[in-house]
MARPAZA-889339 format. One record per residue (C-alpha): z negated, y, x; residue in one letter. Coordinates in steps of 0.1 Angstrom, whole numbers, plus 5000, padded with zeros to 4 digits. Layout:
% MARPAZA-889339
ZYXA;...
***
This chain:
% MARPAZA-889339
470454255202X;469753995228X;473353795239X;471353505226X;469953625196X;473353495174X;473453195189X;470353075177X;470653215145X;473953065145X;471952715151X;468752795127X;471152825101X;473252525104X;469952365102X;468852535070X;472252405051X;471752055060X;470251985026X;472551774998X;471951754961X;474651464963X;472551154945X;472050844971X;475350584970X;474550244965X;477249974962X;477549824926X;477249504923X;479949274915X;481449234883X;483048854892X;481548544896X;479948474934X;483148174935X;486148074928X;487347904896X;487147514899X;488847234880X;492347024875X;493947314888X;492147384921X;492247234958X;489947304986X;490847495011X;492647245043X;490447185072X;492547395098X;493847645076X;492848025089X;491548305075X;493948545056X;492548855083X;493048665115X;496648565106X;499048865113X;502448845097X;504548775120X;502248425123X;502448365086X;506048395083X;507648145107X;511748265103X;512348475129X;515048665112X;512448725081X;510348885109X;513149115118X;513849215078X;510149325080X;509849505112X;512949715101X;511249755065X;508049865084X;509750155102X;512250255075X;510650195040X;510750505022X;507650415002X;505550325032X;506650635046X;505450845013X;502250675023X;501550765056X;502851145047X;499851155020X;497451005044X;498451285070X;497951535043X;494751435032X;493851455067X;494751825067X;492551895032X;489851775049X;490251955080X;490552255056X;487552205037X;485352105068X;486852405083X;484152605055X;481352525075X;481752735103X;482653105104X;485953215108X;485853505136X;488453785139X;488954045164X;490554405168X;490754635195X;492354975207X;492555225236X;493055575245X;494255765279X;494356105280X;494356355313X;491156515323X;489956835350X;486856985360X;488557315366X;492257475370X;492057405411X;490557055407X;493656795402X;493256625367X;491856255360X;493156015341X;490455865312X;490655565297X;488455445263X;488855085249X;487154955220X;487254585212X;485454465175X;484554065173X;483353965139X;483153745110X;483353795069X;481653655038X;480453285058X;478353105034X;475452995042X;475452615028X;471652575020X;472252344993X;474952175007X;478252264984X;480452335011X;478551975029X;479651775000X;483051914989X;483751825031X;482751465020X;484551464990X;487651525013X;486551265037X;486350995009X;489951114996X;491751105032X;489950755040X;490950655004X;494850775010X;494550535046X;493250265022X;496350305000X;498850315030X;497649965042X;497949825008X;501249975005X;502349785036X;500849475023X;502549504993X;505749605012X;505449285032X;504849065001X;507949214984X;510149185017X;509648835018X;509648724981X;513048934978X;514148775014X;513448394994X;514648484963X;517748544978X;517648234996X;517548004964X;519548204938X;522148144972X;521147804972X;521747784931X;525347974935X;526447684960X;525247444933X;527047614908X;530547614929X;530047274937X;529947194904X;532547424891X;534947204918X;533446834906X;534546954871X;537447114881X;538446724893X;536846554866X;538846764836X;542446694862X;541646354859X;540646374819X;543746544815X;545946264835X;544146014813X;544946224781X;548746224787X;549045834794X;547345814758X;544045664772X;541545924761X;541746184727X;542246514726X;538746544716X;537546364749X;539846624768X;538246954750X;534746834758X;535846784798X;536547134799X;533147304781X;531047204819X;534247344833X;533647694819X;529447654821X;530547574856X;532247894858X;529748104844X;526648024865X;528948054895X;529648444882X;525748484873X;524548344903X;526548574926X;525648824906X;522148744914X;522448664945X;524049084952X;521349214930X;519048994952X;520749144988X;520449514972X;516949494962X;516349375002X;518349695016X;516349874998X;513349755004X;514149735042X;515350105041X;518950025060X;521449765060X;520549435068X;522849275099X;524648915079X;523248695104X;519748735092X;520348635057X;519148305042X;522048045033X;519347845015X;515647765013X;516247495036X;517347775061X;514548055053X;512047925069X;508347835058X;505247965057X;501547875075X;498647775047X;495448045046X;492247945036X;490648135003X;487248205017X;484748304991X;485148644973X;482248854987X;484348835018X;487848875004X;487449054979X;485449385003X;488349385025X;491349435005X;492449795009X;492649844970X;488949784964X;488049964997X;490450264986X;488550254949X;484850234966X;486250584987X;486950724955X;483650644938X;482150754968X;483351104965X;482351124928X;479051084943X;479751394966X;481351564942X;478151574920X;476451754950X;478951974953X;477952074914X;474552084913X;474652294941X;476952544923X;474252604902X;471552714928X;471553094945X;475053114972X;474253305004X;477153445027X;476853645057X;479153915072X;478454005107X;480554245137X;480054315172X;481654635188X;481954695223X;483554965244X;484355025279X;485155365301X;487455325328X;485655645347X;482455415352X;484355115363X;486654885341X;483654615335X;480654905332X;479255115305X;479854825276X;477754865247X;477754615219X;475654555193X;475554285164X;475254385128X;474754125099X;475154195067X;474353925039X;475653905005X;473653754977X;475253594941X;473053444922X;474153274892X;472253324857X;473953194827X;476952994834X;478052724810X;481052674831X;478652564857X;477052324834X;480352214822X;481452124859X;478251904869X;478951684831X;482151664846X;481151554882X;479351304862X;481651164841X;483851174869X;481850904888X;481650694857X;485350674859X;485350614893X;482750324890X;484950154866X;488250174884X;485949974915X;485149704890X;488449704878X;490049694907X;487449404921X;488349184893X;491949254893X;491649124929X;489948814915X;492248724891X;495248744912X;493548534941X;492548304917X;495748284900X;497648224937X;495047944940X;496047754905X;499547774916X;498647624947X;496847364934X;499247184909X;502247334923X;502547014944X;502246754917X;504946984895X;507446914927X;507146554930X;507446524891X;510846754895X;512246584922X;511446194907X;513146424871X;516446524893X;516546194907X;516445964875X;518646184860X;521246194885X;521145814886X;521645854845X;524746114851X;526345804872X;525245574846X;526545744814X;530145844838X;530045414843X;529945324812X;532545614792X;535245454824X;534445124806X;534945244771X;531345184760X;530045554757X;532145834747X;532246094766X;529546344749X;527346104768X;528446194800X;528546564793X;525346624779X;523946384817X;526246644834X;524346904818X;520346774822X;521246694855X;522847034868X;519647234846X;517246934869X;518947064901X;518147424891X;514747344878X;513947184918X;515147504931X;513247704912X;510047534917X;510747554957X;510847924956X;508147914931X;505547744954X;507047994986X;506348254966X;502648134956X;502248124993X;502748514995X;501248584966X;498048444977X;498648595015X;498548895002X;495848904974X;493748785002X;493949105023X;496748955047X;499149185063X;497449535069X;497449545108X;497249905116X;500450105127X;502050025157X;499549695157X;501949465139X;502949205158X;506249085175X;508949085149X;510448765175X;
***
């Protein structure tokens, strides 16, 4: 056979398998309204406030040592590590399966030397024979496109596995900095809570000096001690809390965390920029969840192919080329090769498992379409429940704040009148006790609005720079 003869076959019949039975994608249309929800509880978006994409991280979060929890979390999660170990391995499969397109070629060889003479007087020769055999066994020939479309099945899964890595690293993010505030205001609350324990402390020293001078009950004295112990126990619940709250960090940064970069207070932790919402076509196509799920239904769609080709005639080819040389006609002389093809025909006539497989395929897409429009309105509902916290999470501030400060001004009141014997002192403690629950209450709605601010950051797509495209941690 010609040296050019395989090839040209070898191209003819690439060209022959480029057919798919895979049905035609088309995007589904979405199952959430074209806008967000509007009312009491909404705001527009402010007039300078950037898009969720164009803000990296390290430009949302403006404390420098929450930049630095996050860099380290980004290089030693564990999680985020799983991630990009299944991306690499997806990467692998489809290298795998791809790899079934092409033939796979192996070769052999041997030689022989032996001693050779014309005559008795003559002096021998030595002979030489090698043999080398190039070849390739049982390559299907993908006329209907099976191998084609299991290869973009594996596609969709390793680009769907990159999807989930980037919103593993969003979520990562988002946890890193809620956990990073959380710790910052149940720290806040356990400074409260000793502050407290030592104003009661005083306050029941003095109750008592006023007790045995006869100016106050016994009854007057009990009830001074009950914030005393209250006092006690938020200080052990809140440092409880705030250990629970520095564990949950570690672990979420992968290694210790130096002191230094840990929050005192909300005050101290920093704050973060304001993103605008956009509108959902455009948000809601670029989170990695909904992109990851549209991968998936993508290679149902291929799958499908892959099945319906199952069901049609499979063609593979065996072919082998075998050359030899003879070292008495020169080392490079006297080859001789010839290629021999041999193909291999399996033709499948009553299957049901084949049958079975394609209803399967199918079913598998319809599962696959519903996990998109899940996944699209679970990205709807959290954006648009970040939004309603954003919106009245304001007004419940001021009303918190004007709440801690009347009531403190009634705890000074109610303390006033029991020194001039008009109230008893069951007045004063149950002041004590709306104003210490009003302090709380202020703290909690501080960290509730911070972590709004993430929540929405991150149900808008923000955060999923590439690796090693993250941004300075300074």
């Amino acid at each position: 056979m010609n040296k050019f003869s395989f090839p040209v076959l070898l191209g003819v019949l690439l060209v022959l398998g480029a057919c798919s039975l895979a049905p035609e994608y088309e995007r589904p249309e979405s199952p959430v309204a074209g806008a967000w929800p509007t009312g009491a509880a909404y705001v527009p978006d402010g007039p300078d406030a950037p898009r969720a994409a164009d803000l990296k991280w390290p430009d949302f979060f403006t404390s420098a040592p929450l930049r630095k929890i996050i860099r380290q979390a980004l290089e030693n999660n564990r999680d985020l590590r799983l991630a990009a170990l299944a991306v690499e391995r997806a990467q692998g499969m489809y290298g795998i399966q791809r790899g079934d397109l092409f033939p796979s070629f192996s070769a052999s060889g041997g030689g022989t030397r032996q001693r050779r003479s014309a005559d008795l007087v003559a002096p021998p020769r030595m002979a030489a024979q090698y043999n080398v055999d190039l070849g390739f066994a049982a390559w299907e020939l993908d006329f209907f496109g099976r191998i084609r479309n299991l290869s973009e099945q594996a596609l969709e899964a390793y680009l769907e596995t990159e999807e989930g890595r980037r919103g593993v690293q969003i979520a990562l993010i988002g946890q890193v900095a809620r956990n990073y505030f959380l710790l910052a205001a149940d720290r806040e609350n356990l400074a409260l809570a000793r502050s407290t324990l030592e104003s009661q402390q005083a306050e029941y020293e003095l109750t008592r000096k006023r007790f045995d001078v006869g100016v106050v009950s016994e009854l007057d004295l009990k009830r001074a001690h009950i914030p005393v112990d209250t006092a006690r126990a938020d200080l052990a619940r809140y440092t409880q809390l705030a250990a629970q709250d520095l564990n949950a960090l570690t672990l979420l940064a992968g290694a210790p965390i130096p002191g230094e970069w840990l929050p005192d207070g909300l005050e101290a932790a920093g704050t973060l920029r304001d993103v605008a919402a956009e509108i959902p076509s455009e948000v809601l196509l670029r989170r990695p969840d909904v992109i990851a799920a549209e991968h998936r239904l993508k290679g149902a769609y291929a799958y499908i192919g892959a099945a319906r080709a199952a069901l049609f005639p499979r063609i593979a080819l065996t072919g082998s080329l075998g050359t030899a040389s003879n070292e008495l006609s020169g080392l490079f002389g006297n080859h001789t090769g010839t290629w021999l093809f041999s193909p291999q025909f399996s033709v499948p006539i009553f299957d049901t498992r084949l049958w079975a497989a394609l209803r399967v395929s199918k079913t598998d897409r319809e599962i696959a379409l519903t996990q998109y429009e899940k996944a699209v309105q679970t990205a709807f509902r959290e954006v648009a429940d970040a939004l309603a916290v954003r919106g009245t999470i304001d007004e419940q501030l001021a009303a918190q704040e004007s709440l801690t400060a009347t009531v403190a001004d009634a705890y000074r009141l109610a303390e006033r009148r029991y020194s001039s014997g008009i109230e008893s002192y069951l007045s004063v403690l149950d002041a004590q006790r709306s104003h210490f629950v009003a302090r709380q209450s202020l703290v909690t709605l501080r960290f509730a609005k911070i972590a709004a601010q993430i929540q929405l950051y991150a149900a808008l797509g923000g955060g999923a720079e590439q690796a090693g495209n993250q941004g300075s941690a300074e």
